[in-house]
C-alpha positions as CSV (number, residue, x, y, z in Angstrom):
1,X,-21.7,-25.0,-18.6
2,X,-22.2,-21.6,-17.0
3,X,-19.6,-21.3,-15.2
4,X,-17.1,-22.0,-18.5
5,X,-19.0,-19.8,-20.2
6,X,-18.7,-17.2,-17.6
7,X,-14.6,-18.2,-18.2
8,X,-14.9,-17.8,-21.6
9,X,-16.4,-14.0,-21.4
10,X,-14.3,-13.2,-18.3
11,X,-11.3,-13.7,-21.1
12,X,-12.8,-12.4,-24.0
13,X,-13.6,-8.8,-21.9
14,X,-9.9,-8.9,-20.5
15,X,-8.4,-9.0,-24.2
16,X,-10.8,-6.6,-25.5
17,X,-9.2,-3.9,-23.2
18,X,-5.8,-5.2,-22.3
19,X,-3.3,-3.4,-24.3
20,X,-6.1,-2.2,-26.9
21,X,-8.1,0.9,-26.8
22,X,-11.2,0.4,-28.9
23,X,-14.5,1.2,-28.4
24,X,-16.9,-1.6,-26.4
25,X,-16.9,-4.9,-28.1
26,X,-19.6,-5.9,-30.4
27,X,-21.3,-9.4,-30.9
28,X,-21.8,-10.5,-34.4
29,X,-25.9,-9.4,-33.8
30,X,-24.5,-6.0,-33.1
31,X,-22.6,-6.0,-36.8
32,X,-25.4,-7.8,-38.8
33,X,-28.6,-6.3,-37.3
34,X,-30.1,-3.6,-39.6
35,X,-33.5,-2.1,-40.3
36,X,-32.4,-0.9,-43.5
37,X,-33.9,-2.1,-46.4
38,X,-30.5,-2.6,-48.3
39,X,-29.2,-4.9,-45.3
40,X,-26.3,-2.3,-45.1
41,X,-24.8,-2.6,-41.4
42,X,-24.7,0.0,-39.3
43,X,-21.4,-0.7,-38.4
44,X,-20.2,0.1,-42.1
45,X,-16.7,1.8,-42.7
46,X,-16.2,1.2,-38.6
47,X,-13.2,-0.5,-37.3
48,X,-14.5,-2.5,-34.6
49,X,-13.4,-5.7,-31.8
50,X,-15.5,-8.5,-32.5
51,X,-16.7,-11.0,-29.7
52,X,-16.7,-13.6,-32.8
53,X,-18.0,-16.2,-32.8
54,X,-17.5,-20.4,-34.0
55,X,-15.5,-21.2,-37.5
56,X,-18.4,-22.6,-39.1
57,X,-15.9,-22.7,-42.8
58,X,-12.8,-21.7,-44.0
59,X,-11.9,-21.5,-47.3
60,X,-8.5,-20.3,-49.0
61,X,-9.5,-19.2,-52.6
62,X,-7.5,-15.8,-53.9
63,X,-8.8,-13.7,-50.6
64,X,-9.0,-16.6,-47.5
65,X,-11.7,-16.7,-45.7
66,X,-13.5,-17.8,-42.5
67,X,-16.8,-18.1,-41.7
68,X,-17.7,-17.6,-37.8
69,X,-21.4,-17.9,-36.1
70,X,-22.5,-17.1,-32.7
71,X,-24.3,-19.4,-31.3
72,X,-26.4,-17.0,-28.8
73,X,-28.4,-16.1,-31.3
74,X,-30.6,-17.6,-33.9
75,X,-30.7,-14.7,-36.5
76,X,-28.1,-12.4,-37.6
77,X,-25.8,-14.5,-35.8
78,X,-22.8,-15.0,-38.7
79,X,-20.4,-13.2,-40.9
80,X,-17.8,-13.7,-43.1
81,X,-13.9,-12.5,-42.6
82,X,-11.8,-11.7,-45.1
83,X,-8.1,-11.2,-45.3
84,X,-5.6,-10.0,-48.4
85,X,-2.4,-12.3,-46.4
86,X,-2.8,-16.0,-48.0
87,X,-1.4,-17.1,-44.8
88,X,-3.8,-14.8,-42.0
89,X,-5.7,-17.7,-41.4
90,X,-3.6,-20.8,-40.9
91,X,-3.4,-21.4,-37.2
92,X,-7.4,-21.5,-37.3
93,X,-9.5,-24.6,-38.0
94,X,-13.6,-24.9,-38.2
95,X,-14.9,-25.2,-34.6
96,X,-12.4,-22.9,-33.2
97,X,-14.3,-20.0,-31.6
98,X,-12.5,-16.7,-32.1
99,X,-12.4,-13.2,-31.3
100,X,-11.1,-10.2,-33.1
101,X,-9.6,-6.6,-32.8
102,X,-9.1,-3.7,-35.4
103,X,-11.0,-5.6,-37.9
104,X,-13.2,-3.3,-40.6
105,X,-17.0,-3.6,-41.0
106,X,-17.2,-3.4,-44.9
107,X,-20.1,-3.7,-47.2
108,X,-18.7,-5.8,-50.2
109,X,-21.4,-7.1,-53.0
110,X,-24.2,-6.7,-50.6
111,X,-22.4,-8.9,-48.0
112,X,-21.2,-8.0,-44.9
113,X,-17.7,-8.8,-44.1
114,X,-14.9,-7.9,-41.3
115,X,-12.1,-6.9,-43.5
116,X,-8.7,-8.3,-41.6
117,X,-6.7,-5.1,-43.0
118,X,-2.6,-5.8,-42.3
119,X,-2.8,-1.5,-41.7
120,X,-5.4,-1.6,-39.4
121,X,-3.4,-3.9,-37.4
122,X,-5.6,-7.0,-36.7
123,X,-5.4,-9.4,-34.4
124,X,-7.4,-12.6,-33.3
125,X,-7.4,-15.1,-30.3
126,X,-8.8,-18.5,-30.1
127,X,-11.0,-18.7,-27.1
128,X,-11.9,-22.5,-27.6
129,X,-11.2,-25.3,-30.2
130,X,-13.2,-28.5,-30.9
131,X,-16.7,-26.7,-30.8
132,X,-19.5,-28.3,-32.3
133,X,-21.0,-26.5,-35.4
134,X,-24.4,-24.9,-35.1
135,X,-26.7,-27.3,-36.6
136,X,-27.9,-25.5,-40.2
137,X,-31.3,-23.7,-39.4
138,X,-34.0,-25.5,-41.6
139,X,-35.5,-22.3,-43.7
140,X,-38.5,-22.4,-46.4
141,X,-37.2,-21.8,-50.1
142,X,-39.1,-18.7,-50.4
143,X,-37.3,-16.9,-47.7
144,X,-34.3,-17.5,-49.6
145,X,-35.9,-17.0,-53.0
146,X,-34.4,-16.5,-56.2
147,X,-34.7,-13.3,-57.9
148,X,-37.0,-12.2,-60.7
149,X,-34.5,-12.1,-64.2
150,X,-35.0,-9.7,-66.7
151,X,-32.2,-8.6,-69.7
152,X,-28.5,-8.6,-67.4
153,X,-30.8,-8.0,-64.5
154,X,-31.4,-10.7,-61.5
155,X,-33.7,-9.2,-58.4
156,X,-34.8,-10.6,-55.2
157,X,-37.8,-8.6,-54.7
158,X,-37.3,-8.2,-51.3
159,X,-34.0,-8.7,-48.6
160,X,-36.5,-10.9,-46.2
161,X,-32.7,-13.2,-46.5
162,X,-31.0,-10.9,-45.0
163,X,-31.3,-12.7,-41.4
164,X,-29.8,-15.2,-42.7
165,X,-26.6,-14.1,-44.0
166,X,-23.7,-15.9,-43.6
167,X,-25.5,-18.6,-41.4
168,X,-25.2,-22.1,-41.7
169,X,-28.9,-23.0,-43.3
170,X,-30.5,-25.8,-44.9
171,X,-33.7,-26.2,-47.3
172,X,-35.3,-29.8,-48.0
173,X,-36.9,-32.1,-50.1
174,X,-36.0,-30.3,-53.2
175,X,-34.3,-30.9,-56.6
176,X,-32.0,-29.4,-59.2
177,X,-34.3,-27.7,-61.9
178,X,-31.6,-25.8,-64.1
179,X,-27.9,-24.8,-63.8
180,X,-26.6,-21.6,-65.5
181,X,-27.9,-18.6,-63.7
182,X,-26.6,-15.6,-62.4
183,X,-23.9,-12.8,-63.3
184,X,-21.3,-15.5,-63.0
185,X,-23.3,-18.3,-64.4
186,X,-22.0,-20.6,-61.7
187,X,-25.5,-20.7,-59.9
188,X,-28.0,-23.9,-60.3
189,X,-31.5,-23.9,-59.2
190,X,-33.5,-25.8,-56.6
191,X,-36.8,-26.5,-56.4
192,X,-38.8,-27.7,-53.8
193,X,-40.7,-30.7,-54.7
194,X,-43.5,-29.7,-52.4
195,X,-44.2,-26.7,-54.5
196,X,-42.9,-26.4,-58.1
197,X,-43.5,-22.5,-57.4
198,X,-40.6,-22.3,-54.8
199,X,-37.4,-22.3,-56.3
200,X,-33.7,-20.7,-54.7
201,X,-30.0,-20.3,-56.1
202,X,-27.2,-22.1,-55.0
203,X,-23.3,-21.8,-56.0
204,X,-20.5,-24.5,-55.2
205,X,-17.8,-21.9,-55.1
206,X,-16.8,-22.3,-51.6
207,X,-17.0,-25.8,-51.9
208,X,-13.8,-27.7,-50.1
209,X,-14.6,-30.8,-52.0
210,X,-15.5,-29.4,-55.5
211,X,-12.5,-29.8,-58.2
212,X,-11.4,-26.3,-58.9
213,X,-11.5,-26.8,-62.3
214,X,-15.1,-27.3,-62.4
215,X,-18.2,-24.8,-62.0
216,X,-20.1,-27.6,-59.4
217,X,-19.6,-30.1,-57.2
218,X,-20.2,-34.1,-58.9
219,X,-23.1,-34.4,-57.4
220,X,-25.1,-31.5,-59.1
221,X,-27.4,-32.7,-62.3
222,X,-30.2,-31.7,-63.3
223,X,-33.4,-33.4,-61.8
224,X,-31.0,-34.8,-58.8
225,X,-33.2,-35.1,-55.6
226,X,-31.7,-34.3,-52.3
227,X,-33.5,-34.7,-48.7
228,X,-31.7,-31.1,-48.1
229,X,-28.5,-28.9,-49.1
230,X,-27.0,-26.9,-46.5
231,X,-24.7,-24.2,-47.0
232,X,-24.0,-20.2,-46.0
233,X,-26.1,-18.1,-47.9
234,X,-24.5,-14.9,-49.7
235,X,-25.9,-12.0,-50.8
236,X,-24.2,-10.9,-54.6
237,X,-25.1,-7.7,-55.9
238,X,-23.9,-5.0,-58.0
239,X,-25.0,-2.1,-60.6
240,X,-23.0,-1.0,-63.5
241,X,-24.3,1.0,-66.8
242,X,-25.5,-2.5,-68.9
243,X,-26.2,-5.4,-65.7
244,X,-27.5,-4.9,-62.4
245,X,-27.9,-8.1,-60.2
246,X,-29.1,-8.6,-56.5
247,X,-30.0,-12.0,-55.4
248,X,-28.9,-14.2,-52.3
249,X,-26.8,-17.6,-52.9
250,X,-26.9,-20.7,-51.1
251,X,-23.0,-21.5,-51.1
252,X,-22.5,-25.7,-50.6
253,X,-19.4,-25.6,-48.5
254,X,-18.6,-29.5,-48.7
255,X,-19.9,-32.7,-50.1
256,X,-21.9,-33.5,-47.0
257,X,-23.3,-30.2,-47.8
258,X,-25.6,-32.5,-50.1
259,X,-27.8,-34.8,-48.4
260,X,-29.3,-37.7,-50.2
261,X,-31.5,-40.5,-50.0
262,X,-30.2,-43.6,-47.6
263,X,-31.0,-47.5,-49.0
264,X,-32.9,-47.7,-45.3
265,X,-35.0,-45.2,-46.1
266,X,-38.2,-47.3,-46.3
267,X,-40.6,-44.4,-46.0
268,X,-39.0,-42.2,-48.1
269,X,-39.4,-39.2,-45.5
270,X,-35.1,-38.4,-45.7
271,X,-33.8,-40.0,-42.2
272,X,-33.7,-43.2,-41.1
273,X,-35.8,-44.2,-37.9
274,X,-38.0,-46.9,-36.2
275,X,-40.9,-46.3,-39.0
276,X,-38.5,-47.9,-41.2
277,X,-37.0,-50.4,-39.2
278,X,-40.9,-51.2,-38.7
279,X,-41.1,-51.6,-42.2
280,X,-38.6,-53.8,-42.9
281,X,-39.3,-56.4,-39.8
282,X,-43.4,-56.1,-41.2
283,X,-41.8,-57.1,-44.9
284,X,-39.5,-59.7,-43.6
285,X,-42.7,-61.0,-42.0
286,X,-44.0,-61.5,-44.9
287,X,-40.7,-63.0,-46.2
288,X,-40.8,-65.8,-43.4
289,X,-44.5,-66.6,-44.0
290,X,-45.4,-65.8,-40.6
């Protein structure tokens, strides 16, 4: 494993500098690290080379995107990339790893995205195909909380999220409490059902799997339990004269985003193990008489 990683980086450095003059290379951690309370990157308005990172999504909706998340890292390690060419992004698939040049660092709705600009003349090169995913960091519902609402107004009372953004993340044991939220009215509410207190946003926008013609995925209704939802949270905010919203989103990215119950559940904890297998040979026990 070393030694292809050390192959990987050996190639990444040599297209970094051959035939480009930019300044040093920058991991995603570099882009997405900020002390500011905002989140604002300190790369913003920079036109930058990008080690990259894995294609944790891609999505073609008006402006195609991908999603790409470093693995070295276990925070700040993900960002979105954004192009205005419908067809940018075709020879990429989730899993690739990739790494790109002359790409802008722009604030956009309080996300952070590298803006794949056809006059800043961007490039990318798959390093590596077939990755695995990260597996979605498990983070409490109030770390991704939803915002306080007021008249046009939805506000996270702190960016605490901000960590997170554009990671692959998953809360659990929670259920659907209300849909209708937010500027666009496209979010639905989940609550955990350890604490009725704790409750997040979550959009199907970038869902793969969700009809375009509706606002969520079948399998959102109100009072539906899940054992988790996993998705890439987004922050969304804005300020005009009459609305002003800034809240983080927890965008489902496929059905499998959505995990449910399984019938060999026994104990009702969300996964299937040998306390259930347990409890089905102590019932069939019981079955036989024995």
């Amino acid at each position: 494993m070393k030694s292809k990683m050390s192959r990987v980086m050996i190639i990444v450095l040599t297209l970094g500098f051959a035939g480009h003059v930019s300044a040093k290379p920058l991991s995603i951690y570099d882009i997405q690290y900020t002390v500011e309370a905002d989140g604002i990157s300190p790369e913003n308005g920079n036109i930058i080379d990008c080690f990259g990172g894995i294609v944790t999504h891609k999505w073609s909706g008006s402006r195609p995107r991908l999603v790409i998340q470093d693995t070295h890292a276990q925070e700040w390690s993900a960002i979105q990339v954004k192009s205005s060419d419908p067809g940018a992004f075709n020879s990429v698939n989730v899993g690739d790893w990739i790494y790109l040049t002359n790409v802008l660092v722009e604030e956009f709705k309080g996300t952070t995205f590298l803006q794949y600009q056809s006059e800043n003349n961007p490039d990318f090169t798959i390093i590596s195909t077939n990755n695995p995913l990260p597996k979605p960091l498990i983070v409490s519902i109030n770390e991704i909380a939803a915002p306080m609402e007021g008249v046009d107004t939805w506000i996270v009372p702190d960016h605490i999220a901000e960590k997170y953004e554009s990671m692959l993340i998953e809360v659990i044991d929670v259920h659907i409490q209300g849909t209708g939220y937010g500027k666009a009215y496209d979010n639905y509410s989940l609550t955990s059902n350890a604490d009725p207190n704790l409750t997040c946003w979550v959009s199907d926008y970038m869902n793969n799997d969700k009809d375009k013609g509706l606002i969520y995925h079948p399998l959102v209704a109100i009072d539906q339990d899940f054992c988790g939802v996993i998705g890439i949270l987004e922050q969304y905010t804005a300020e005009s004269d009459d609305i002003y919203y800034d809240y983080y989103q927890l965008l489902t990215i496929e059905t499998e985003s959505f995990i449910v119950a399984q019938i060999a559940d026994l104990d009702g904890d969300c996964d299937v193990d040998f306390d259930d297998y347990c409890i089905f040979m102590d019932a069939w026990m019981v079955f036989e008489g024995r």
